[in-house]
LUMLO-80754 format. One line per 4 residues: number of its first residue (from 0); for each residue z, x, y of N, C-alpha, C, O, CB. Coordinates in Angstrom, 3 decimals. Glycine has a CB too. Example, Ala and Ser with C-alpha at 12.3 -4.5 7.8 and 13.67 -1.06 7.14 Angstrom:
<recs>
0 = 7.800/13.190/-5.690/7.800/12.300/-4.500/7.800/13.200/-3.300/8.465/14.236/-3.319/9.046/11.308/-4.473  7.080/12.850/-2.250/7.140/13.670/-1.060/7.870/12.900/0.030/8.039/13.409/1.138/5.725/14.084/-0.598
</recs>
This chain:
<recs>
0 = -28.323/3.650/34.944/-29.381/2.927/34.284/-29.643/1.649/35.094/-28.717/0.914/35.437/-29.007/2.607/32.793  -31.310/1.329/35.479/-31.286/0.601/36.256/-31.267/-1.083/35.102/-31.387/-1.055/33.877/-32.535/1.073/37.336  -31.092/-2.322/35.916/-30.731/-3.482/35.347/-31.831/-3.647/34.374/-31.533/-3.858/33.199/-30.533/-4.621/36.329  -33.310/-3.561/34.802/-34.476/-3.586/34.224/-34.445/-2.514/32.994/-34.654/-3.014/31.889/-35.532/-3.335/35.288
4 = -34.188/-0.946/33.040/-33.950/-0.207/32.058/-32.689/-0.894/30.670/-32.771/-0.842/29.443/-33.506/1.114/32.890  -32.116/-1.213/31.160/-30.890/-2.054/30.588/-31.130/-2.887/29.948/-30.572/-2.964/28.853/-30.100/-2.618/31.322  -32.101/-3.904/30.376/-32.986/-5.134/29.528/-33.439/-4.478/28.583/-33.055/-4.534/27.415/-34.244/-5.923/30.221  -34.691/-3.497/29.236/-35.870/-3.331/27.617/-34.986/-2.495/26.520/-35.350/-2.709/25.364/-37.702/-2.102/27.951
8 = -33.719/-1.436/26.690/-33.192/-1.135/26.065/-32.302/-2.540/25.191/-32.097/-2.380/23.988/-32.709/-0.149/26.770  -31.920/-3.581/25.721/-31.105/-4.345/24.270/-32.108/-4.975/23.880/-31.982/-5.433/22.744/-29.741/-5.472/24.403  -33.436/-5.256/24.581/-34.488/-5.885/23.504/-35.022/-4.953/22.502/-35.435/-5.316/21.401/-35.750/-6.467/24.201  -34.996/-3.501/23.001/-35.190/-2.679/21.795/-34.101/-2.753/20.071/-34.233/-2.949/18.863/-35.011/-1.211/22.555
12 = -33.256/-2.492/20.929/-31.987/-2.633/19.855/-32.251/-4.218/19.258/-32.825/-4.209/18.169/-30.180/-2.462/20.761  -31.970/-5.386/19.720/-32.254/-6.096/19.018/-33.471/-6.210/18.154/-33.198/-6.449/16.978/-32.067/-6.791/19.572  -34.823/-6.094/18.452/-35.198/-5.996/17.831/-35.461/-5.024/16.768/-36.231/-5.567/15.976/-35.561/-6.329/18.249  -35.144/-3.708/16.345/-34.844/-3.101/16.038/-33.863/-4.104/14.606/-34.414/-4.538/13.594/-34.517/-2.290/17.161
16 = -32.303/-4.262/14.951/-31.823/-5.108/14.447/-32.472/-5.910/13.308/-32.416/-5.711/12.094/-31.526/-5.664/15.322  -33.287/-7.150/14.215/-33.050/-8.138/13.340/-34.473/-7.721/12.901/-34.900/-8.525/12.072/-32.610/-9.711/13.842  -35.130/-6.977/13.113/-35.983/-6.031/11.583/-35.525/-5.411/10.919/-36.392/-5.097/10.103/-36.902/-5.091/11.634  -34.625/-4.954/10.678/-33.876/-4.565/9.486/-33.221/-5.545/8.913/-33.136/-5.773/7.706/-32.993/-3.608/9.695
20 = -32.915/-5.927/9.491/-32.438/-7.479/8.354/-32.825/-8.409/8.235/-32.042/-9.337/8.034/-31.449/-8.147/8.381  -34.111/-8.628/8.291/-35.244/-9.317/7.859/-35.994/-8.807/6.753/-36.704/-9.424/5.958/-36.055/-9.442/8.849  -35.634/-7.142/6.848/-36.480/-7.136/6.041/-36.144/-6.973/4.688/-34.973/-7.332/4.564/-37.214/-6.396/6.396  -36.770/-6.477/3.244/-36.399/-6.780/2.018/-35.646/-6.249/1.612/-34.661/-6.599/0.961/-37.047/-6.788/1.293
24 = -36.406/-4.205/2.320/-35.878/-3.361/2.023/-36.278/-2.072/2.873/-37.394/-1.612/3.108/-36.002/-3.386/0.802  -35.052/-1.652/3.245/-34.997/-0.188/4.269/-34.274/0.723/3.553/-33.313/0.471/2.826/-34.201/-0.304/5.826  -34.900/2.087/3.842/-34.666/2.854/3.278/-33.105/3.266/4.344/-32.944/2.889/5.505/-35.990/3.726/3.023  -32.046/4.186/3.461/-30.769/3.990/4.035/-30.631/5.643/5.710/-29.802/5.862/6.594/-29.374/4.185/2.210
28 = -31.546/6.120/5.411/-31.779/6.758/6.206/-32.079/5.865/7.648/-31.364/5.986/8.643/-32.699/7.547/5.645  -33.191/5.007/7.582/-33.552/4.278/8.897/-32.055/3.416/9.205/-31.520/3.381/10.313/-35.095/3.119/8.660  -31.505/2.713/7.917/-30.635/1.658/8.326/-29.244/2.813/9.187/-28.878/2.553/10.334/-30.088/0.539/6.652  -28.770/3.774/8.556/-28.026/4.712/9.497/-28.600/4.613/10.775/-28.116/3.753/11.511/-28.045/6.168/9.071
32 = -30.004/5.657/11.426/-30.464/5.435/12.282/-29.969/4.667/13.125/-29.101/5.030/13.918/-31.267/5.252/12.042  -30.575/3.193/13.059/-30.737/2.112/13.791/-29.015/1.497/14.234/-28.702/0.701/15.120/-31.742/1.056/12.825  -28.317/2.077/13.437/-26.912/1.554/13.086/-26.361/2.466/14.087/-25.941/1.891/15.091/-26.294/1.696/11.432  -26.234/3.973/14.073/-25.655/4.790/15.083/-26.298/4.725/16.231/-25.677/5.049/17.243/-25.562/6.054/14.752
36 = -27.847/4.242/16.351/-28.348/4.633/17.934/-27.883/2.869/18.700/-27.980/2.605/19.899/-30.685/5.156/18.011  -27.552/2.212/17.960/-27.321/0.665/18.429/-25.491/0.943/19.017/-25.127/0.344/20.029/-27.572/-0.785/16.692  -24.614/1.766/18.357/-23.565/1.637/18.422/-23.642/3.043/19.810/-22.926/3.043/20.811/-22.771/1.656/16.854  -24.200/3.605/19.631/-24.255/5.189/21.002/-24.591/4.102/22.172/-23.784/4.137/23.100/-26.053/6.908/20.802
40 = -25.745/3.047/22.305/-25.874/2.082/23.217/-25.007/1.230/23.747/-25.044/0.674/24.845/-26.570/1.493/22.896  -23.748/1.128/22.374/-22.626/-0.165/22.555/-23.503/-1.282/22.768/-23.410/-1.905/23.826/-21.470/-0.064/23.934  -24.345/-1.612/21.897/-24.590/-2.900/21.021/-24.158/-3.147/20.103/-24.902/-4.091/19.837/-25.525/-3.146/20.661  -23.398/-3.084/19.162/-22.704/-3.194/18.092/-21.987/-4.761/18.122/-22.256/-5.541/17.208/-21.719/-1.951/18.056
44 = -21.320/-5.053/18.918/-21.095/-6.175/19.182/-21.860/-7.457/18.857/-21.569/-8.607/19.183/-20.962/-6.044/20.176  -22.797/-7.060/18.217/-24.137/-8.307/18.350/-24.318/-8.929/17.181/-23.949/-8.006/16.454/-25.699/-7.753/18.704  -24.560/-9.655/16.561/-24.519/-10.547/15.497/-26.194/-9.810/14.617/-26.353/-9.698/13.402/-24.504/-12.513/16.222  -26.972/-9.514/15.460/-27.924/-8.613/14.529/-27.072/-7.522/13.809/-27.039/-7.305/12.598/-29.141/-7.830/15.442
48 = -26.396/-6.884/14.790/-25.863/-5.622/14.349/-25.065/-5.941/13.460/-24.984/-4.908/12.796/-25.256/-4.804/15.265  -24.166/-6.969/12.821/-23.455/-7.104/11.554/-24.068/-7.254/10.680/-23.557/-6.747/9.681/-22.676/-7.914/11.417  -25.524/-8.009/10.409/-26.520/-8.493/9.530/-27.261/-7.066/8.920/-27.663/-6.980/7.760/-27.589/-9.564/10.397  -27.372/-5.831/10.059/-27.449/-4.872/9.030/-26.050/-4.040/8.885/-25.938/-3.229/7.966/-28.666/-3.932/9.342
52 = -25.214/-4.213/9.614/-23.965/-3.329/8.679/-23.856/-3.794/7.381/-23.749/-3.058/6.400/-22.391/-3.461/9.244  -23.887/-5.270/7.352/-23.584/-5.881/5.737/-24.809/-5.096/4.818/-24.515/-4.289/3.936/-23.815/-7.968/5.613  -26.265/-5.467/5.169/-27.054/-4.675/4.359/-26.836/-3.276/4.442/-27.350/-2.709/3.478/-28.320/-4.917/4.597  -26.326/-2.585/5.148/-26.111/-0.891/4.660/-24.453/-0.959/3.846/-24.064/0.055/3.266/-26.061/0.478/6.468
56 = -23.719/-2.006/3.870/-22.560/-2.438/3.028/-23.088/-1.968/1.554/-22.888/-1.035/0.776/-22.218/-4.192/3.163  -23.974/-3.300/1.630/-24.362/-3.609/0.335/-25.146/-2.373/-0.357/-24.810/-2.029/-1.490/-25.215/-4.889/0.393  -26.225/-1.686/0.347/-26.813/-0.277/-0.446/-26.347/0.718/-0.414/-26.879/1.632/-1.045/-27.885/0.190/-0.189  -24.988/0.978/0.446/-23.934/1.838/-0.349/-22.927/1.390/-1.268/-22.274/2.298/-1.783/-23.213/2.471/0.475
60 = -22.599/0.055/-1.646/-21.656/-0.150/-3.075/-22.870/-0.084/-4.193/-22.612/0.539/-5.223/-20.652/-1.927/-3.174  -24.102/-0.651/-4.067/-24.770/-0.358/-5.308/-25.150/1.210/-5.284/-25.483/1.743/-6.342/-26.081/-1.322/-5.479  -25.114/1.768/-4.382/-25.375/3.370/-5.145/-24.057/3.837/-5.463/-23.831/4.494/-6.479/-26.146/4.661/-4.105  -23.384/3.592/-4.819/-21.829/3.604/-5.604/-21.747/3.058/-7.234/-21.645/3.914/-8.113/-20.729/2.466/-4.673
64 = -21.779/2.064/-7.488/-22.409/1.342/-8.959/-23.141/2.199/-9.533/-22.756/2.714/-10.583/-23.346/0.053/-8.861  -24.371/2.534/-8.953/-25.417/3.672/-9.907/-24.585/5.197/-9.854/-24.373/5.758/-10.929/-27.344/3.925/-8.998  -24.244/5.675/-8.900/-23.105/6.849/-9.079/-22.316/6.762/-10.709/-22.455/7.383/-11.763/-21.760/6.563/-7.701  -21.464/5.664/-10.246/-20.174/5.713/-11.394/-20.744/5.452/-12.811/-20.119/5.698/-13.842/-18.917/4.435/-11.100
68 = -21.925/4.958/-12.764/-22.556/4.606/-14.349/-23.446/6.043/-14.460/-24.026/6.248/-15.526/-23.784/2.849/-14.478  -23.541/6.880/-13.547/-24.109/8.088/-14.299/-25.768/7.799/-13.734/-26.473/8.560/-14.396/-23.805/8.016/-16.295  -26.511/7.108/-12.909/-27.645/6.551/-13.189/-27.835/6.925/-11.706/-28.502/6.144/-11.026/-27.765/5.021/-13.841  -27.308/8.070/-11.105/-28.078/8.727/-9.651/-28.077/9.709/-10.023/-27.052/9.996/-10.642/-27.542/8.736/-8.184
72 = -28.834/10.493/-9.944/-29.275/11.986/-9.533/-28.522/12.441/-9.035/-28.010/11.652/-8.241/-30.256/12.280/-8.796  -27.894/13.782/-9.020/-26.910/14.459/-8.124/-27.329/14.557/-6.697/-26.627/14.175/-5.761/-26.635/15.829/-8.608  -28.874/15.254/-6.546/-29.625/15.956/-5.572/-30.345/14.586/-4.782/-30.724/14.754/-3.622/-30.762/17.158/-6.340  -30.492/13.481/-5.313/-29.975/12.369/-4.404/-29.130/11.885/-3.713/-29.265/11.598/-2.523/-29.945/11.760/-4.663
76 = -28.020/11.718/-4.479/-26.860/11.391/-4.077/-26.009/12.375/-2.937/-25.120/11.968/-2.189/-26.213/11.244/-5.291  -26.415/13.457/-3.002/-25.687/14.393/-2.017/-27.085/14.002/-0.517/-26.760/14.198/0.654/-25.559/16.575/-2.866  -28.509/13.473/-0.879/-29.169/13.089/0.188/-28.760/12.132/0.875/-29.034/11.926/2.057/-30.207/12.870/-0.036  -27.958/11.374/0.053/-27.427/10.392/0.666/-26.000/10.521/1.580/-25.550/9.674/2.352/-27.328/9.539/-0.337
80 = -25.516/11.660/1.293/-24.275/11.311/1.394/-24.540/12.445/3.123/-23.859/12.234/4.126/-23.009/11.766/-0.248  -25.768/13.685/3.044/-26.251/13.914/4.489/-26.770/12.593/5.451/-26.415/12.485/6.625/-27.485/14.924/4.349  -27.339/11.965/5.018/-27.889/10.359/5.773/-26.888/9.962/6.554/-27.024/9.693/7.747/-28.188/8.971/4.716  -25.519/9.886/5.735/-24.735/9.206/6.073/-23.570/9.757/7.103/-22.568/9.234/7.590/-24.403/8.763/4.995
84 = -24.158/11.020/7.203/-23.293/11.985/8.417/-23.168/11.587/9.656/-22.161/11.697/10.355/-23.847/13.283/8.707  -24.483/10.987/10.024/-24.215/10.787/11.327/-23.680/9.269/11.920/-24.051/8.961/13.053/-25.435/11.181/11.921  -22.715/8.220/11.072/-22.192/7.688/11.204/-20.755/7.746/12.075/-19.768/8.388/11.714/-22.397/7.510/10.344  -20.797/7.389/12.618/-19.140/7.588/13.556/-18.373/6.785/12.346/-18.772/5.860/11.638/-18.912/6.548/15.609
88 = -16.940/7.591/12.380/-15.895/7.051/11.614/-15.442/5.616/11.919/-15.499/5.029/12.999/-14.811/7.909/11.745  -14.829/5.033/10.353/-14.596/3.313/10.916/-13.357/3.706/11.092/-12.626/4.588/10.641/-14.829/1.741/9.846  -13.249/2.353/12.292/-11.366/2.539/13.070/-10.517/1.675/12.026/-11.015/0.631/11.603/-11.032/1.582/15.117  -9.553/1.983/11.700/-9.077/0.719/10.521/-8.519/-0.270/11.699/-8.464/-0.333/12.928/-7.561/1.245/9.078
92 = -8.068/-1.141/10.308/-7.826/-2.733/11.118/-6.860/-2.518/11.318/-6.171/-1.788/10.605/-7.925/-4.182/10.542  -6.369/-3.231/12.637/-5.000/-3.461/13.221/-4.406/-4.983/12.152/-5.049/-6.022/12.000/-5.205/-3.824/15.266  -3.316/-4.728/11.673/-2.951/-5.443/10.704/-1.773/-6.289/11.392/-0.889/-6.654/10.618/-2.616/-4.581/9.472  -1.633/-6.670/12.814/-0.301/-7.755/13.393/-1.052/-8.470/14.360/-0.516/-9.353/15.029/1.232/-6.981/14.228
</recs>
């Protein structure tokens, strides 16, 4: 990848980024998206890129919340839970 290809690709990703977390509300399909094609790049590292991990944090504990109170749809909730496939697994924390 040339240096120039290299540029417009992290200005993509960033911006990319910090439109999703700007904005009010993304649907959790795009926020996956933007989340796995930023981390396949190894941008992840970036302070945009935590601003939407926290927002895809946050709209999977509240559908978690609407889950456990009975107040999702099954045939949603299993849409969600395909969305969320193409996430790479989290590494746990090194705890020393």
């Amino acid at each position: 990848m040339t240096r120039l290809h290299q540029q417009l690709v992290e200005q993509r990703h960033a911006s990319r980024l910090r439109a999703a977390a700007a904005a009010a509300e993304v649907r959790l399909e795009d926020l996956v998206e933007i989340i796995r094609s930023a981390i396949e790049d190894g941008f992840a590292p970036r302070s945009e890129f935590e601003a939407v991990e926290r927002k895809l944090t946050d709209l999977i504990g509240s559908l978690t919340r609407e889950a456990n109170a009975d107040e999702l749809a099954e045939d949603r909730a299993e849409g969600y839970v395909r969305a969320l496939g193409p996430l790479p697994e989290a590494q746990p924390a090194a705890f020393w």
